[in-house]
VOVOZA-302216 format. One record per residue (C-alpha): residue number from 0; x negated, y negated, z. Coordinates in steps of 0.2 Angstrom, whole numbers, plus 2048, in hexadecimal, padded with zeros to 3 digits. Each point is the difference from the previous one (the first is absolute). Layout:
N
+-----+------+-------+-----+
:  nr : east : north :  up :
+-----+------+-------+-----+
: NUM :    X :     Y :   Z :
...
+-----+------+-------+-----+
This chain:
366
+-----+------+-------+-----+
:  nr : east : north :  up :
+-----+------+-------+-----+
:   0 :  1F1 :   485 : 7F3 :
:   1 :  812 :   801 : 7FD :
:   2 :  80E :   7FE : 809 :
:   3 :  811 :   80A : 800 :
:   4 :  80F :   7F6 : 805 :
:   5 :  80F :   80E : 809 :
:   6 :  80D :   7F2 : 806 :
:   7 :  802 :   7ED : 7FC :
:   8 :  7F3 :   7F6 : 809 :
:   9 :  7F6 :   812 : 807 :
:  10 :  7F0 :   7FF : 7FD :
:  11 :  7F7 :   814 : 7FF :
:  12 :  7EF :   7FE : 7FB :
:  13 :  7F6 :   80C : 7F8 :
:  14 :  7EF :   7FE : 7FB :
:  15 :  7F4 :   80E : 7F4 :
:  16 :  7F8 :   80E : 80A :
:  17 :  7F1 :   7FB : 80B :
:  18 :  7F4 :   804 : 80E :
:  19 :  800 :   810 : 80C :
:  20 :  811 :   805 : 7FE :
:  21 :  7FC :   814 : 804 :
:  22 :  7FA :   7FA : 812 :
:  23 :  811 :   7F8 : 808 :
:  24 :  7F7 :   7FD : 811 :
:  25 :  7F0 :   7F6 : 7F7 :
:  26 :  80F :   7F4 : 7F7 :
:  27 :  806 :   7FB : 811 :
:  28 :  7F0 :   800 : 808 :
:  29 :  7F9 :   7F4 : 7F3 :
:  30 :  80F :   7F5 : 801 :
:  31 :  7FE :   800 : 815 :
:  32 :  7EE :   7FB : 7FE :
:  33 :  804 :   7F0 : 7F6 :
:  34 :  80F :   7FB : 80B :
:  35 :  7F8 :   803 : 80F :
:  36 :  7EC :   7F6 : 7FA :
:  37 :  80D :   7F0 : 7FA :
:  38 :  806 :   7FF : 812 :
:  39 :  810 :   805 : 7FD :
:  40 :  803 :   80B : 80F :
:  41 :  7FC :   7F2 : 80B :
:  42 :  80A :   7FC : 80D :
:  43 :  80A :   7EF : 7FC :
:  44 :  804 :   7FB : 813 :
:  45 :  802 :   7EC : 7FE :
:  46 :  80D :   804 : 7F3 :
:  47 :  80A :   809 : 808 :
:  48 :  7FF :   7F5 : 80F :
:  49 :  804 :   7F3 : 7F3 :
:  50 :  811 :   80B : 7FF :
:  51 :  804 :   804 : 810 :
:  52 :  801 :   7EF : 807 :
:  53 :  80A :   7F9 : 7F1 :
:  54 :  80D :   80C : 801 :
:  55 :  7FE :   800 : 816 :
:  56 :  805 :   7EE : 7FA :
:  57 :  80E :   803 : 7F9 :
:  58 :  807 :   80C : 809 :
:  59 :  7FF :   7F3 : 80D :
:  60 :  807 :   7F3 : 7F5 :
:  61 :  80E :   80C : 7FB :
:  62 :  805 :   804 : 813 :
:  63 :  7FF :   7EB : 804 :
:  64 :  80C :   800 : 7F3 :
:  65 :  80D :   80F : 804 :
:  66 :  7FE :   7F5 : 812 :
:  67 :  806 :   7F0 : 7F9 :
:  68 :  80C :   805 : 7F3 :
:  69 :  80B :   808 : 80D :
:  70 :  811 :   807 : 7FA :
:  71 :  801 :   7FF : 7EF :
:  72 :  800 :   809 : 7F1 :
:  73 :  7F0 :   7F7 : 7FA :
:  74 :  7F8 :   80D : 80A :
:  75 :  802 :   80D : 7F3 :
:  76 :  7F2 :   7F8 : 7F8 :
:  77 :  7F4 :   802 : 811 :
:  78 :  805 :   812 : 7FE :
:  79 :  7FB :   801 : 7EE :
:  80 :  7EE :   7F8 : 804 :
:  81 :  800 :   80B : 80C :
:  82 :  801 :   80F : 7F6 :
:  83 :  7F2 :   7F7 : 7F5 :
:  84 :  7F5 :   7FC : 80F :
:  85 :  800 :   813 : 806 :
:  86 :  7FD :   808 : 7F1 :
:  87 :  7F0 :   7F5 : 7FF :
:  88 :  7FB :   808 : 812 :
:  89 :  804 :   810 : 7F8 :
:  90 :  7F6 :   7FD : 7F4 :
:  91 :  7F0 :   7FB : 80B :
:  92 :  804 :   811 : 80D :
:  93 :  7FE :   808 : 7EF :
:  94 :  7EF :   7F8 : 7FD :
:  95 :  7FA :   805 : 811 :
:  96 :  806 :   810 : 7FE :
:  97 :  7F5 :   804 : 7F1 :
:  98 :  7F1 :   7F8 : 80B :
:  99 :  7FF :   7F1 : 7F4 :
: 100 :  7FF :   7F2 : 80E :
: 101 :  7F4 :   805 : 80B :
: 102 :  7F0 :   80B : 800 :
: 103 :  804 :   809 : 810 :
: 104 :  810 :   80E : 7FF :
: 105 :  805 :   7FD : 810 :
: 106 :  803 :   7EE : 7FF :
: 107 :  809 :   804 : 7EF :
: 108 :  80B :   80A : 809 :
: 109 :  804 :   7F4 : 80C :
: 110 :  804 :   7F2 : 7F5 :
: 111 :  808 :   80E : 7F6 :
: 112 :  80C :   807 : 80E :
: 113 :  804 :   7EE : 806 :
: 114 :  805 :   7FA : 7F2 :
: 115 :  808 :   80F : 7FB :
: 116 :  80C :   804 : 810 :
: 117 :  800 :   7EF : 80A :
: 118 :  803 :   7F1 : 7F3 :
: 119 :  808 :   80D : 7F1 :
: 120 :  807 :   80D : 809 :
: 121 :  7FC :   80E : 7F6 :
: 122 :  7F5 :   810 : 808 :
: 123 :  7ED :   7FE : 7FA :
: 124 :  7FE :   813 : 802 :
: 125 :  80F :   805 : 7F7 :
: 126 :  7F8 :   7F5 : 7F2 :
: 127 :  7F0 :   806 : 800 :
: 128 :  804 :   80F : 7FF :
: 129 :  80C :   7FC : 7F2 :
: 130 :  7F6 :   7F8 : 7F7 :
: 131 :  7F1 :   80A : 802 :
: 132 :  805 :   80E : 7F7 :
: 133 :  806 :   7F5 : 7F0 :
: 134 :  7F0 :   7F9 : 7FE :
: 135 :  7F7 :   813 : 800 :
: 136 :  80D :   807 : 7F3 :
: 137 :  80A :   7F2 : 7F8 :
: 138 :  80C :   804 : 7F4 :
: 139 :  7FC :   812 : 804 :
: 140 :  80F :   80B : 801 :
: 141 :  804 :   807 : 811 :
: 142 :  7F2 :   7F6 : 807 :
: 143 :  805 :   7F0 : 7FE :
: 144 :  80D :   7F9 : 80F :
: 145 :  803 :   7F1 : 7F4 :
: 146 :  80A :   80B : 7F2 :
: 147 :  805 :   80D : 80C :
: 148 :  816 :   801 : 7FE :
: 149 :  80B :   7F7 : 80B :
: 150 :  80E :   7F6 : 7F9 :
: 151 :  7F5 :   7FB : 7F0 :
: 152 :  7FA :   80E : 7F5 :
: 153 :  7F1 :   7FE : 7F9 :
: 154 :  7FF :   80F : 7F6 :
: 155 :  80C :   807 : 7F2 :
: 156 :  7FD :   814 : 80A :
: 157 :  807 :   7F9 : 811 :
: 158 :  80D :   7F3 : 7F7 :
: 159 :  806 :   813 : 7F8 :
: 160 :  804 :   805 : 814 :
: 161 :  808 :   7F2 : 806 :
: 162 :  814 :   801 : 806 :
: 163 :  80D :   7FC : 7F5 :
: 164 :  802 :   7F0 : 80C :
: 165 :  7F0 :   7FC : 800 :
: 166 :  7FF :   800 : 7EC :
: 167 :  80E :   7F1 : 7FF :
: 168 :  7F0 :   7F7 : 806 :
: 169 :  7F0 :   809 : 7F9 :
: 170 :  809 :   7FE : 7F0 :
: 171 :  7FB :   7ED : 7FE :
: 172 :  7F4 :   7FF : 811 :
: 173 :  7F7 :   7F6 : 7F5 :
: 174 :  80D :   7F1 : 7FF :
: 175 :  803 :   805 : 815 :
: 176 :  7ED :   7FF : 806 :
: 177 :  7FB :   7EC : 803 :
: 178 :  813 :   7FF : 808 :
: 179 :  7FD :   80F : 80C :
: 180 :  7EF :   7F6 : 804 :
: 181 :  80B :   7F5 : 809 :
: 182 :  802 :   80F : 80E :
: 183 :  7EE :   804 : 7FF :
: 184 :  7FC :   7F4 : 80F :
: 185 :  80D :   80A : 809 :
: 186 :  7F9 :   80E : 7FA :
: 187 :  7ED :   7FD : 805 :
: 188 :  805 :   7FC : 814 :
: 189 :  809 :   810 : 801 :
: 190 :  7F4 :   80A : 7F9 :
: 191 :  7F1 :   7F7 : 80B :
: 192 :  80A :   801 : 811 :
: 193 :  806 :   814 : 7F8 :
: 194 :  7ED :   803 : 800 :
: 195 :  7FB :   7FA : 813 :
: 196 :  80F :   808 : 807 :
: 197 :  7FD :   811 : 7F6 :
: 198 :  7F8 :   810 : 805 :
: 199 :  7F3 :   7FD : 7F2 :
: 200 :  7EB :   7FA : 807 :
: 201 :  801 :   7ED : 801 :
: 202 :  7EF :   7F8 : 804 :
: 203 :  803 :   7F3 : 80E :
: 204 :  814 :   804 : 801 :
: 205 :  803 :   7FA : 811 :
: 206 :  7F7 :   7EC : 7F9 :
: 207 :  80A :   803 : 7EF :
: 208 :  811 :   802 : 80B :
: 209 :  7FB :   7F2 : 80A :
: 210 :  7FD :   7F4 : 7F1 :
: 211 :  80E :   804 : 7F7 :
: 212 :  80D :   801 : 80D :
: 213 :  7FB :   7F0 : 807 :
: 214 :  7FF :   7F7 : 7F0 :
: 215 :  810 :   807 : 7FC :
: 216 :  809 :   7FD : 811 :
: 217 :  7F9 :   7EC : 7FF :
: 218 :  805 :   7FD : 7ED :
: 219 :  812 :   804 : 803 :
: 220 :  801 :   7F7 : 810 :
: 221 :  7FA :   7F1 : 7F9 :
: 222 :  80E :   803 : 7F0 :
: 223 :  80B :   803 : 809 :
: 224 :  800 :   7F3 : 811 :
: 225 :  7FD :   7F3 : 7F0 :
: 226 :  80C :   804 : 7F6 :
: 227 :  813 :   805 : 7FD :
: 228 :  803 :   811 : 800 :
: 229 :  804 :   800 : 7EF :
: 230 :  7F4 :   7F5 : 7FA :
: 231 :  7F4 :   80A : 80A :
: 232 :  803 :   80F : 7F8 :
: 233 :  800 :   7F9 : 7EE :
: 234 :  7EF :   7F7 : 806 :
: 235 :  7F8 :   812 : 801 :
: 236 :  808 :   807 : 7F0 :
: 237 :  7F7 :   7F5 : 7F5 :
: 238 :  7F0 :   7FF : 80A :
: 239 :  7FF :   813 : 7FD :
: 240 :  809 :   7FF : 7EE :
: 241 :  7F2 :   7F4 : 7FC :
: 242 :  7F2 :   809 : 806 :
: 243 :  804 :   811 : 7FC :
: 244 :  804 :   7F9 : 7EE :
: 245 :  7EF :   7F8 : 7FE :
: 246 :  7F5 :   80F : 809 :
: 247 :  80A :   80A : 7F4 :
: 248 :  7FE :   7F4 : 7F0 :
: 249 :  7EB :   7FF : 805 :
: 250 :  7FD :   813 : 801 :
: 251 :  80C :   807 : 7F3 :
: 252 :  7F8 :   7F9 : 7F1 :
: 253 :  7F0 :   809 : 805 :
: 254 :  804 :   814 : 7FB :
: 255 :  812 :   800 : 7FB :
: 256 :  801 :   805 : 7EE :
: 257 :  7EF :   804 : 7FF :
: 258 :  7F9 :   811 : 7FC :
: 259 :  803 :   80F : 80E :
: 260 :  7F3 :   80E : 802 :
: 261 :  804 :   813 : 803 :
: 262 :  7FE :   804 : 813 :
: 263 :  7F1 :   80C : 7FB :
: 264 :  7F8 :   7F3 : 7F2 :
: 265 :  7ED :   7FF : 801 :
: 266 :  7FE :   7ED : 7FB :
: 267 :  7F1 :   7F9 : 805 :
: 268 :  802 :   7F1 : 80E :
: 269 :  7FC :   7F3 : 7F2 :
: 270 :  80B :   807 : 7F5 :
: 271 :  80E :   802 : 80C :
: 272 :  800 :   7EF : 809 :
: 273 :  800 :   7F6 : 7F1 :
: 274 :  80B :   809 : 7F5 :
: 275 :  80E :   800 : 80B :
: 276 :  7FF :   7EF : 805 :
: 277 :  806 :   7EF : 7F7 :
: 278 :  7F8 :   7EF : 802 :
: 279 :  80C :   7F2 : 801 :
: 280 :  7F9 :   7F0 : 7F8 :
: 281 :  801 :   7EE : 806 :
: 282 :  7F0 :   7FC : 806 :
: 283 :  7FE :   7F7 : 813 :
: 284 :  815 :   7FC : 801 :
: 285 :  803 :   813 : 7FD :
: 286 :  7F1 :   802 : 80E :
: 287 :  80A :   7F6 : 80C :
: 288 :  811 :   808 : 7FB :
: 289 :  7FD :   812 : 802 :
: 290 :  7F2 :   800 : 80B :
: 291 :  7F1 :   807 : 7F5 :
: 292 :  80B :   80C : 7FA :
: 293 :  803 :   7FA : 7F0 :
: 294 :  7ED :   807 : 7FD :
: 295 :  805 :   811 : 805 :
: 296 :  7F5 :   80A : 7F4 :
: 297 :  7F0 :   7F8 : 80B :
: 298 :  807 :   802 : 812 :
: 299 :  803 :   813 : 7FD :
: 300 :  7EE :   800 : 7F6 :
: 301 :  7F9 :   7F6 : 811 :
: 302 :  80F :   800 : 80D :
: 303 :  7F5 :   7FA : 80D :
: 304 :  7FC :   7ED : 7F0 :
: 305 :  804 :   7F0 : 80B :
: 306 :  810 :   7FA : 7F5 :
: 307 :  7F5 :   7EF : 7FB :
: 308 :  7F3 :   80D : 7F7 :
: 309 :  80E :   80A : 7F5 :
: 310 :  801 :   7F4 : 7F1 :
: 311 :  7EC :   801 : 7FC :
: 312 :  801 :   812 : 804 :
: 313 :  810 :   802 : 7F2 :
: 314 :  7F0 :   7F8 : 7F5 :
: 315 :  7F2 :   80F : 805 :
: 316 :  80E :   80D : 7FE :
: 317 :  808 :   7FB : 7F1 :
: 318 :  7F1 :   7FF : 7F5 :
: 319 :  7FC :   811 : 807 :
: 320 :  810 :   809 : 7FC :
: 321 :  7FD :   7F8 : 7EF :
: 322 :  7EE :   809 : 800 :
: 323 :  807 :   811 : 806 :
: 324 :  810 :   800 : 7F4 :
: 325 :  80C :   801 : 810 :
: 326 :  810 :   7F6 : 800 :
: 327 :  802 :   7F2 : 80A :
: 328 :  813 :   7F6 : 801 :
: 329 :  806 :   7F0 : 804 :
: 330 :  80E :   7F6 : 7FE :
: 331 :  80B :   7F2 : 803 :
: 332 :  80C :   801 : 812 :
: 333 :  80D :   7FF : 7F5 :
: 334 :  7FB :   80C : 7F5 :
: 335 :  7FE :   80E : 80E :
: 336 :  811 :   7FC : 806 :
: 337 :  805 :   805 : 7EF :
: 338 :  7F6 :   810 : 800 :
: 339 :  805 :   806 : 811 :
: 340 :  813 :   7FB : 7FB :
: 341 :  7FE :   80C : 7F2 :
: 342 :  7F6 :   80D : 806 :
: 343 :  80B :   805 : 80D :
: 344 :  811 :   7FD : 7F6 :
: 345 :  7F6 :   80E : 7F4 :
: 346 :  7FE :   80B : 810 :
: 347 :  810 :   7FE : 804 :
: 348 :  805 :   808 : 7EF :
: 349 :  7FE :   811 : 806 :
: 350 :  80C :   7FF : 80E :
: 351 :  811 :   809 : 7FE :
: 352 :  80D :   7F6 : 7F8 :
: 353 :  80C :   7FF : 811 :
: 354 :  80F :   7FD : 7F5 :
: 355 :  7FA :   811 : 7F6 :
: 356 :  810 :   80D : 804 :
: 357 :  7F5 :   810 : 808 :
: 358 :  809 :   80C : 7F4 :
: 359 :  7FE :   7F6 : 7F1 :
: 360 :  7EB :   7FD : 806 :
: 361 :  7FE :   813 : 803 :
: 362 :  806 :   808 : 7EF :
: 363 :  7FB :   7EE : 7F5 :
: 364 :  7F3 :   805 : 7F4 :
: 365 :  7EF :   7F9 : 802 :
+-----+------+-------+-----+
């Protein structure tokens, strides 16, 4: 075996050719049957009770304290827990989303949409579908919603396109991207309550509308019969400045920076899943911090793995990508920070120089 180092503290593994590697569907078959005889598919129901009630918990300690501390600017700090405690509930909505709590879809759906719409206030449809279809084609240009262009550019062809405005950003998007996350809260309400409102299929839209706009309606009545109306409006901006910036911080390291497939490539599922994906490592801390998916290689392999399993399963499937000569990536958080920072400064390279004078660009020689 060797190993092929591609970046301080990234790990590619590479191993000697081995096993059926003219039958792609057998690999992944093979690997299935082991995961799926150690019990790994299993559902782990008193775990995630476990973490439901903790964080039920807190959020009820958090609203005790946002009761007693009354006006003042300590409250900030509720906020910020806040933004903490609902990015865990995000997490689990994602969990039950991927049927990973219980054995029976519709209750997974339930858990999923209540979580989802009534304590996060996000739409559980306009997720799913979402994220659906970046777990099908990840990575996969023009299939792929998670590297599709909007204000970040995630490839050099498109950063090529962008306005002349729009390039005094792309430029260096890389420095820009974990500031912007602090909108990305903002950004995941609209989108959600864009979605149920829309034209677009929306199963259960009139229960989506429902949950959301009553959770909305009673969060900023409570802020703001509590609070200042400064201080209320502050309150809110770091509760979503701090949970956009962790949903952003947990699912970024993932894909970003890793390789991107042609929109007609024929990559096997093995193939495709783990080699665009990036484990983060950090053992039952990083588990707890990013909601399982610092094991993201696994839960695309098996995105239906209770989160407790992931770490034996990384095990099974390193040793396998070892066997079959397939590259398998990790690193440190810190690291992949690094990484995504670079990747997309090197994207934004190809955008237009804004401060380029258009006669000069057009007869410049090349």
């Amino acid at each position: 075996m060797s190993e092929v180092s591609t970046a301080p503290s990234v790990r590619i593994i590479r191993t000697k050719p081995g096993g059926d590697t003219k039958n792609p569907t057998t690999e992944y078959s093979a690997l299935m049957h082991t995961v799926r005889n150690l019990g790994l598919l299993r559902r782990a129901r008193v775990f995630y009770w476990v973490v439901f009630s903790i964080l039920v918990v807190a959020l009820g300690g958090a609203v005790t304290g946002f009761v007693l501390l009354g006006d003042t600017w300590y409250q900030l700090l509720i906020a910020g827990a806040l933004g903490i405690l609902l990015t865990q509930f995000a997490f689990l909505a994602h969990e039950a989303s991927h049927r990973q709590v219980f054995e029976s879809g519709r209750a997974n759906d339930r858990a999923g949409r209540v979580l989802a719409n009534a304590v996060v206030g996000i739409s559980y449809s306009w997720w799913m579908t979402k994220h659906s279809r970046h777990h099908a084609n990840p990575n996969v240009i023009g299939k792929d919603p998670d590297i599709d262009t909007d204000f970040i550019v995630f490839q050099p062809e498109e950063a090529a396109k962008v306005s002349r405005l729009h390039a005094l950003v792309t430029r260096k998007q890389g420095w820009f991207f974990f500031p912007m996350l602090l909108l990305e809260g903002l950004n995941l309400h609209v989108q959600g309550l864009r979605t149920v409102m829309g034209r677009g299929k929306v199963d259960n839209r009139w229960l989506e509308i429902a949950m959301i706009c009553t959770r909305l309606v009673a969060y900023l009545a409570v802020v703001f019969y509590f609070l200042p109306l400064g201080m209320a409006f502050a309150f809110i901006g770091v509760q979503l400045a701090v949970f956009g910036l962790y949903m952003g911080a947990s699912f970024a390291p993932n894909h970003k920076g890793m390789p991107q497939l042609p929109h007609d490539s024929k990559v096997d599922f093995l193939r495709r899943q783990v080699l665009t994906s990036r484990n983060i490592r950090g053992g039952w801390v990083m588990l707890t911090f990013m909601g399982g998916l610092n094991y993201q290689i696994e839960h695309h392999l098996f995105p239906n793995m209770p989160r407790p399993h992931l770490r034996k399963a990384r095990e099974i499937v390193l040793e396998y990508c070892q066997t079959h000569s397939i590259a398998y990536t990790e690193t440190g958080l810190v690291q992949s920070y690094g990484i995504v920072i670079a990747y997309l400064n090197k994207v934004g390279l190809s955008a237009r120089d804004p401060f380029d004078c258009p006669m000069t660009a057009r007869f410049r020689t090349h």
